[in-house]
C-alpha positions in Angstrom: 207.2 185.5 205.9 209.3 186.9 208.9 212.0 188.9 208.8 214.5 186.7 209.8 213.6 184.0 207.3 213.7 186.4 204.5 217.2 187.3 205.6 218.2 183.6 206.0 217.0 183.0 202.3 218.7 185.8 200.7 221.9 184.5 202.2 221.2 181.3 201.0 220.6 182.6 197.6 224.2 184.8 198.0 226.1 181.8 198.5 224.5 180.0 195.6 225.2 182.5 193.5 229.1 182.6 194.9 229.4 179.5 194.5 228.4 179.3 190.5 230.6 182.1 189.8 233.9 180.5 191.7 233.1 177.4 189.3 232.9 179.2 185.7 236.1 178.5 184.0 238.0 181.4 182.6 239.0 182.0 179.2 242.8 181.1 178.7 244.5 184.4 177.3 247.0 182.1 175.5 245.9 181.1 171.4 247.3 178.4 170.3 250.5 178.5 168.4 252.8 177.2 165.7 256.9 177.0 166.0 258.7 177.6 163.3 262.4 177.9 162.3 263.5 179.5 159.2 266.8 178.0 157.4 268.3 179.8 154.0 268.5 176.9 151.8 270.6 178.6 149.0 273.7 180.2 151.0 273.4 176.5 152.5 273.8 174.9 149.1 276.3 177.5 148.1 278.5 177.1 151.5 278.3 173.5 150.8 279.5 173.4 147.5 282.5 175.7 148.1 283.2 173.4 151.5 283.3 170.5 148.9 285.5 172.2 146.9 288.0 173.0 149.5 288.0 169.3 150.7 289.0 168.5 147.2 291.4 170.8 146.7 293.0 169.7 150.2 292.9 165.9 148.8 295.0 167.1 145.8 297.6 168.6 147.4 297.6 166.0 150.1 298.4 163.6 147.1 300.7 165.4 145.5 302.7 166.3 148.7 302.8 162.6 148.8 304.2 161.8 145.9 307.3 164.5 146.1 308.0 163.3 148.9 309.2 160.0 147.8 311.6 162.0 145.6 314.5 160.9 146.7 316.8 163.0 143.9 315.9 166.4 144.2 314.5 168.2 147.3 311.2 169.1 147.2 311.3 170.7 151.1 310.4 174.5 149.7 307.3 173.0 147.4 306.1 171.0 150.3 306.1 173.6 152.7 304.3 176.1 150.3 301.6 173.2 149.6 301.1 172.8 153.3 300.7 176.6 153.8 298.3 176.6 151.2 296.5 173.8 152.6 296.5 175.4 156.3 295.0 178.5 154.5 292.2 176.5 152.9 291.5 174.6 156.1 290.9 178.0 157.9 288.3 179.0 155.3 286.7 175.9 155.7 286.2 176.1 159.2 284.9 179.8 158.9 282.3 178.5 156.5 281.0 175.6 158.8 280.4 177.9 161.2 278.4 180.3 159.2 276.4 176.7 158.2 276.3 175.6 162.0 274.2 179.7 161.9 272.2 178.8 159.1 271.4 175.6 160.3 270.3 176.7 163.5 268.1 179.0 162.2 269.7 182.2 162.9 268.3 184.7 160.4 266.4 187.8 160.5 262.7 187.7 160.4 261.7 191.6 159.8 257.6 191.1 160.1 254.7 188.6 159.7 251.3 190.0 158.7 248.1 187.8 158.6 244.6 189.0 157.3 242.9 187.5 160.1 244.8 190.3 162.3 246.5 188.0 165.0 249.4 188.7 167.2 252.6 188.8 165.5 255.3 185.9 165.4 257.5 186.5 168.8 261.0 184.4 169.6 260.4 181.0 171.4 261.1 181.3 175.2 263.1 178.3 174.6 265.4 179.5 171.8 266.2 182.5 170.1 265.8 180.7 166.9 262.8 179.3 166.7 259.6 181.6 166.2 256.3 181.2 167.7 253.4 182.1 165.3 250.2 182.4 166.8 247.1 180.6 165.3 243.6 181.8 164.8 241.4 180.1 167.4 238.4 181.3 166.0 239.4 179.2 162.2 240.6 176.4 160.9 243.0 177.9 159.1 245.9 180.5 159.4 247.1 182.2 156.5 250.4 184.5 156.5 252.9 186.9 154.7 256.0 186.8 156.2 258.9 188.7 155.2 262.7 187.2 155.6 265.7 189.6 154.0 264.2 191.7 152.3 261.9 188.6 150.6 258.1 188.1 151.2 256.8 184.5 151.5 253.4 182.9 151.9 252.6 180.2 154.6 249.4 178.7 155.6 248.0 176.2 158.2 245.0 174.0 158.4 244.2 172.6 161.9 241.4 171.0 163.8 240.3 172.8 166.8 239.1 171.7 170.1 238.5 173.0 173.3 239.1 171.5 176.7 238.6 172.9 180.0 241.7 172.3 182.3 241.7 173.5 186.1 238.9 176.1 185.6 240.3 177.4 182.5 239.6 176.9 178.8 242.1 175.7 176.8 241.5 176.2 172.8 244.0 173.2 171.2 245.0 172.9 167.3 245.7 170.0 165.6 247.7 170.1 162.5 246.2 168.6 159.2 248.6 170.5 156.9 250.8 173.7 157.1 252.3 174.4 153.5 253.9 177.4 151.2 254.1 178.4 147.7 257.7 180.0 148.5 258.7 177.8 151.1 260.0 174.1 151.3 257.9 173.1 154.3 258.9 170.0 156.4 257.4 168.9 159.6 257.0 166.0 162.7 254.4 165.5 165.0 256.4 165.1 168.3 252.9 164.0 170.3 252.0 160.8 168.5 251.6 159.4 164.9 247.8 160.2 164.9 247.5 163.4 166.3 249.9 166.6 166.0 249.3 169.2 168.4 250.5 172.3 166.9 252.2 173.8 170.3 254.4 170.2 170.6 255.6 170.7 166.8 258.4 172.5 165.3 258.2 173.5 161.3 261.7 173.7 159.2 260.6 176.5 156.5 263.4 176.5 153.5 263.8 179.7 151.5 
């Protein structure tokens, strides 16, 4: 074999070899993920109840202003003002309590850590809102388990998913979709935003009650 043939081959052989590595896909960095939001269910029920309250209250004095001020013998001005100042007063409290419910609502409570025996990452903030959480899923399992700890309380959640994995311009992509995610400490509600058959866990938000 000459010399230049032998060169001519083992270029040809480079190139192959170039051109096998350019086409391996990489392995995305990115694990699949749940989002979560966490509401407190029982200062909502008590805000609600006291807001209740207050819209009662306000209907009784609403009444009974009406009713002294068809008095027509004695002048009820004084009473009527106080009532109205007392209802003004209950009004304000009102509104400072439906804004601490628009707060709960919205999510807006302290998560203080998140531990999970499989050892993954730990929950971060959504980069599309500061109150939902993103929790990362195992992409090695089928199921997540985790202990997360909100005021000062622990709770349990878990999530089963189906895995797959596609490869997407060169890169491999490891998708979860949900079968269940549910809690012994936590009122767990959920919709699939994809489609009514499949329910990719990066497309769906969790409401977690505690």
């Amino acid at each position: 074999m000459s010399l230049k043939f032998s060169a001519f081959l083992s270029l040809c052989v480079l190139i192959v070899a170039l051109s096998c590595e350019d086409t391996e896909p990489e392995i995305d960095n990115i694990d699949p993920f749940l989002n979560i939001v966490f509401i407190n269910g029982d200062s909502l029920d008590q805000l609600n109840a006291l807001i209740e309250e207050i819209d009662l209250t306000v209907k009784d004095i609403d009444d009974t202003i009406a009713i002294l001020a068809l008095d027509s013998v004695i002048d009820r001005t004084e009473t009527i003002d106080s009532l109205n100042e007392e209802k003004a007063a209950l009004n304000t409290t009102k509104s400072a309590f439906n804004l601490t419910v628009t707060d709960i609502e919205s999510g807006s409570v302290r998560v203080f850590g998140i531990s999970s025996p499989a050892g993954i990452n730990p929950i971060i903030p959504s980069p599309d809102s500061a109150e939902i959480f993103r929790i990362p899923l195992n992409p090695a399992e089928d199921i997540s388990e985790f202990e997360i700890s909100l005021e000062g309380q622990q709770y349990d959640l878990k999530a089963t998913y189906e895995r797959n994995t596609v490869v997407e311009q060169r890169t491999v992509i490891v998708e979860a979709f949900l079968t269940d995610v549910i809690s012994e400490s936590l009122e767990i509600t959920y919709i699939c935003q994809d489609s009514s058959t499949t329910c990719t866990s990066n497309e769906t938000t969790v409401t977690a009650r505690f």
